[in-house]
C-alpha positions as CSV (number, residue, x, y, z in Angstrom):
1,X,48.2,-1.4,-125.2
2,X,45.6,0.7,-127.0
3,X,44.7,3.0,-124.2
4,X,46.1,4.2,-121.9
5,X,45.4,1.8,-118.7
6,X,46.0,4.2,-115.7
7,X,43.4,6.4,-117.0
8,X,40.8,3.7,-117.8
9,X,41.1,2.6,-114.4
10,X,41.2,5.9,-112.6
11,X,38.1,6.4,-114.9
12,X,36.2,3.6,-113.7
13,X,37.3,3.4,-110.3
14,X,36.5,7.3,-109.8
15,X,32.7,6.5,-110.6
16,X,30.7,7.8,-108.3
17,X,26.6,7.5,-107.4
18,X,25.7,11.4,-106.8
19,X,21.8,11.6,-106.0
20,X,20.0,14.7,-107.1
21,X,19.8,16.3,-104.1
22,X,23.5,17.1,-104.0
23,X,23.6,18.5,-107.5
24,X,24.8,22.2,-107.9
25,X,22.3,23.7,-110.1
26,X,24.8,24.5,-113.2
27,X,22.6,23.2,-116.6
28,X,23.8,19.9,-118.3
29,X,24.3,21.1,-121.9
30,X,22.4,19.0,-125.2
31,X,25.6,18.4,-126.4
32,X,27.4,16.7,-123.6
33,X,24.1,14.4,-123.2
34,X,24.0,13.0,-126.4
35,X,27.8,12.0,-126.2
36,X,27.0,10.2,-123.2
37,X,24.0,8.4,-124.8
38,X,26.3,8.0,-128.4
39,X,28.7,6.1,-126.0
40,X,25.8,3.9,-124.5
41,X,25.0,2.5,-127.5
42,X,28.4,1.4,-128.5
43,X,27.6,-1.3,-125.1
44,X,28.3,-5.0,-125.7
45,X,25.2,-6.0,-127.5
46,X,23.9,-10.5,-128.0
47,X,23.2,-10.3,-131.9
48,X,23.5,-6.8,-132.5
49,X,19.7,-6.0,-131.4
50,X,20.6,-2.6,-129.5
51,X,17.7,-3.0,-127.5
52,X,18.2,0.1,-125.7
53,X,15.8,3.1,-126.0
54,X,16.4,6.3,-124.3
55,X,13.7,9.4,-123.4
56,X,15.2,12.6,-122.3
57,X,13.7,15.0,-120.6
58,X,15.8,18.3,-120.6
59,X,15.5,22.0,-119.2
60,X,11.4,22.5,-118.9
61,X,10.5,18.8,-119.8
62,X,12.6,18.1,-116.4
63,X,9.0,19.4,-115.4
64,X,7.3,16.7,-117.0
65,X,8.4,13.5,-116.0
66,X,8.9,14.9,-112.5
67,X,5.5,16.1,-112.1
68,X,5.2,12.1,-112.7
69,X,7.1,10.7,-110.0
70,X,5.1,11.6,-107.0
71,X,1.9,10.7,-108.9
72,X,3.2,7.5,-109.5
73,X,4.3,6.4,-106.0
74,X,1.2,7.6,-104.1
75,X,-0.9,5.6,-106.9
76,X,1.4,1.9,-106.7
77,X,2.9,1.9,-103.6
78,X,1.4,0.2,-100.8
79,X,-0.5,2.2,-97.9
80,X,1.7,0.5,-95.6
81,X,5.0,1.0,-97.8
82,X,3.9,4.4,-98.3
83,X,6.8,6.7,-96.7
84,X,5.8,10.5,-96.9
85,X,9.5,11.4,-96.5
86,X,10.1,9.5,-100.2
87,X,6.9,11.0,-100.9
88,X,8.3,14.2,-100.6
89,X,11.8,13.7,-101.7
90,X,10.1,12.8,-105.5
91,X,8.4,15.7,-105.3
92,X,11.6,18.3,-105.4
93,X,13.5,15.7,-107.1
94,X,12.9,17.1,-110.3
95,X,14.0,20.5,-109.3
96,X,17.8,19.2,-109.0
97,X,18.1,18.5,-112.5
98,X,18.1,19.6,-115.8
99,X,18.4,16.7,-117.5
100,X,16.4,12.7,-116.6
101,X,17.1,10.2,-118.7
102,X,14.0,7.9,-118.8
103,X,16.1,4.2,-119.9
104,X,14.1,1.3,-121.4
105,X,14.5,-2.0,-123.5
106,X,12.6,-3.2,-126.4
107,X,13.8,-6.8,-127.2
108,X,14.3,-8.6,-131.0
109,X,11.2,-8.8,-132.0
110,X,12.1,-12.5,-133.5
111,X,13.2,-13.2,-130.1
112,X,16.4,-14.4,-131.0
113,X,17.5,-13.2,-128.2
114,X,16.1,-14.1,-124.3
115,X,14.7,-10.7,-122.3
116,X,17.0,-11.4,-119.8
117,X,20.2,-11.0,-122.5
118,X,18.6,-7.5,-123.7
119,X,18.3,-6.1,-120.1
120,X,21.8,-6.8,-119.4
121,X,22.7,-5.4,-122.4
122,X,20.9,-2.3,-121.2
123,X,22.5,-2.3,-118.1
124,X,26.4,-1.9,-119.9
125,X,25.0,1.0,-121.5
126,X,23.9,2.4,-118.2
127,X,27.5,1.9,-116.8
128,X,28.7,4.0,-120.3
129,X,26.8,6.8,-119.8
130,X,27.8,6.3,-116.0
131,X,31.9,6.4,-117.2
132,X,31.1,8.9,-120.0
133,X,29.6,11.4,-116.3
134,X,32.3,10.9,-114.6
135,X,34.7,11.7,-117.6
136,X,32.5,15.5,-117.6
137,X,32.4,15.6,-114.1
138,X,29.3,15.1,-113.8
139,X,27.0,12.9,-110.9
140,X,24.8,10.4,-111.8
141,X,21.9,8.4,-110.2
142,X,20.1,5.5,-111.9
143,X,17.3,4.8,-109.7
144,X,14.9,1.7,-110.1
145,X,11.4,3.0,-107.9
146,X,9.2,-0.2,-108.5
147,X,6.3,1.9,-110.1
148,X,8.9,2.3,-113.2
149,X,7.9,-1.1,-114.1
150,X,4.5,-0.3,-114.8
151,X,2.1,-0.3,-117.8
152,X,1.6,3.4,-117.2
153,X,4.7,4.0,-117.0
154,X,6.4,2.1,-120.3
155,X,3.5,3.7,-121.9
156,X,4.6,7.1,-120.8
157,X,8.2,6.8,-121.7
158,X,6.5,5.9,-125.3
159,X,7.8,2.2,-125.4
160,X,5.9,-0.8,-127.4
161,X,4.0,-2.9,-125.7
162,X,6.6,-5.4,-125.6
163,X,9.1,-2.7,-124.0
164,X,9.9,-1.9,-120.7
165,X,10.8,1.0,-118.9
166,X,13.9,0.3,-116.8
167,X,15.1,3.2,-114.7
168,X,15.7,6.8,-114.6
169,X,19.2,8.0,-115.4
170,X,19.8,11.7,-113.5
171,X,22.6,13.8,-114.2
172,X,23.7,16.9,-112.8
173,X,27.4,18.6,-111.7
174,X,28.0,17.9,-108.0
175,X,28.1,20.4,-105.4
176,X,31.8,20.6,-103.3
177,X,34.0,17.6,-103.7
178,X,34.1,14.5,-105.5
179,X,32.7,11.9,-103.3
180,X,34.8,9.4,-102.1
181,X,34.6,5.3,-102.7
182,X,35.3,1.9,-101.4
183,X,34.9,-1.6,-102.6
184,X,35.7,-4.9,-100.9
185,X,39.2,-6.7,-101.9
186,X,39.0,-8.6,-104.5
187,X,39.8,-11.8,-102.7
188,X,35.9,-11.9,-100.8
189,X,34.1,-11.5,-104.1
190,X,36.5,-14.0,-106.3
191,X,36.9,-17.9,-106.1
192,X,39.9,-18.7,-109.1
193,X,40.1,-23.0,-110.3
194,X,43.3,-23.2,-111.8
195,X,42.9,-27.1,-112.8
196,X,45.9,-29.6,-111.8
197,X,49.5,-28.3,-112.2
């Protein structure tokens, strides 16, 4: 083997979802970000396009994308959608961290290769920086609010026209234990055709 298994799968299986709210405070330091974004570009990648773009916003620009988020929910969500609980939770969101990664896709521009290719090729560099977290000990959250598909907000993030902006990675060192996790057995999700014998 080339690596060592057990630790690849304690790695991934130790993974863990850890909102903002339950971060401790302690800063997230430059240099331990851009490792996690160096190892989410080396994700698989359809004819090499590395269509993924990151925007960080660390220590006082934390202030200026989550000045945003409220904004942006009150403005494109529905009056009957409209929760003032979420409403408030964006609001101190931003206080939680000291790093949000803003995570976006800008596809071959000789469209070689279908959106739908390049956003799943964003999404295995999502689960790198995830594994890359977990490997600091740090939580993550990559949240998906519907207004982070808008106009406004690609244009915010700095993306071309033909971009889009496709979540917010936050990061921040959990407060008490490690949470704990569960999946289904493997049997429910998997369906193996092993031909005549």
């Amino acid at each position: 083997m080339r690596h060592n298994l057990s630790d690849t799968n304690e790695l991934i299986r130790d993974r863990r979802t850890v909102a903002p709210e339950n971060y401790s405070g302690r800063k997230v330091h430059r240099e331990v970000v851009e490792e996690i974004l160096r190892n989410a570009t080396w994700a698989p990648t359809h004819g090499m396009t590395q269509p993924w773009r990151f925007k960080v916003f660390i220590g006082e620009g934390v202030k200026v994308l989550g000045d945003m988020l409220p904004v942006w929910y009150k403005k494109y969500v529905s009056e009957e959608k409209f929760s003032e609980k979420k409403f408030e939770k964006l609001k101190a969101r931003g206080a939680f961290c000291s790093v949000i990664i803003a995570v976006g896709m800008e596809p071959d521009l000789n469209g070689r290769i279908i959106e739908l290719e390049e956003i799943e090729a964003v999404a295995c560099a999502v689960q790198n920086m995830y594994l890359t977290c977990t490997a600091h000990g740090l939580g993550a959250l990559y949240s998906t609010p519907g207004f982070i598909y808008t106009d406004e907000a690609r244009e915010f993030m700095g993306l071309k026209e033909s971009g889009k902006c496709l979540g917010l990675f936050f990061m921040g060192y959990p407060k008490g234990q490690w949470p704990k996790g569960h999946r289904k057995p493997l049997e429910y999700v998997t369906q193996w055709e092993e031909g005549e014998k």
